[in-house]
Phi, psi and omega in degrees: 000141190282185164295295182326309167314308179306305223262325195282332198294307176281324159331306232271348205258295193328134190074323198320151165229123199218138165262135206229147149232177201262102197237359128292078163263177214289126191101346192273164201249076177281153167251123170268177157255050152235326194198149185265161148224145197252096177323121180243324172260143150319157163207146177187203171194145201272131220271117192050013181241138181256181185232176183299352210244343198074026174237196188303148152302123197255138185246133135308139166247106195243149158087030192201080167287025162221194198271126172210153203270337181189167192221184119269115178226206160206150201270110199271321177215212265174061187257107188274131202242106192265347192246352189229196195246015186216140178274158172185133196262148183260147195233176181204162157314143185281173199032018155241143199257188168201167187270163170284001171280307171312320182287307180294350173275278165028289175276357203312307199346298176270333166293329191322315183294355156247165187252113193227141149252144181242158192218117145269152189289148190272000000 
C-alpha cells in the first residue's frame, strides 16, 4: 500500500459507523521487548480491512471503560504515524466526540513512542 493509499484509506473512515473488534482490552498487557505496555483503553480492529502494515486497520476505543469483545462505533478521528508504515483510527460510542487533546492523552500510553498527528472528523 502507497502512503497515498494509507492516508486516502483511513480518511475514508472519518464519520463512518463500523463494527470492530477488540483484541487489546482495556488491562490487557503486551510485552515488548525492551518494555511492556498496559492497554488503559480497548484496542482493536475492523474485521477484514488491512491497513498500511497488511494486517487488520487498528482502531482506538475511547468512551467505554470496561473491557469489551466488540463494539459498534463511529470513527471520530485519525493518529496519523508520520514515523511508521501504519495509521489508526480512533472510535466512539456513536454521538459521542472528543477533542484532539482528549484523544492524544487517551493514546499517549502507546503513541508516545512515535511522531504522531492526530485529525478529527468535522
Amino acid at each position: 500500500m502507497t502512503f497515498e493509499e494509507r492516508k486516502a484509506q483511513v480518511r475514508s473512515y472519518l464519520g463512518q459507523t463500523v463494527d470492530i473488534e477488540i483484541d487489546r482490552p482495556i488491562g490487557y498487557i503486551h510485552k515488548k521487548e525492551k518494555y511492556s505496555l498496559t492497554y488503559k483503553i480497548n484496542y482493536g480492529y475492523i474485521p477484514g480491512v488491512l491497513g498500511g502494515d497488511g494486517e487488520e486497520l487498528d482502531v482506538y476505543l475511547l468512551g467505554v471503560d470496561k473491557p469489551v469483545e466488540k463494539y459498534r462505533v463511529q470513527i471520530i478521528g485519525i493518529v496519523h504515524r508520520h514515523n511508521d508504515i501504519e495509521d489508526k483510527l480512533v472510535a466512539a460510542p456513536v454521538g459521542m466526540a472528543f477533542t484532539k487533546s482528549e484523544i492524544q492523552a487517551a493514546v499517549n500510553f502507546q503513541e508516545q513512542y512515535y511522531d504522531t498527528e492526530i485529525e478529527i472528523a468535522k
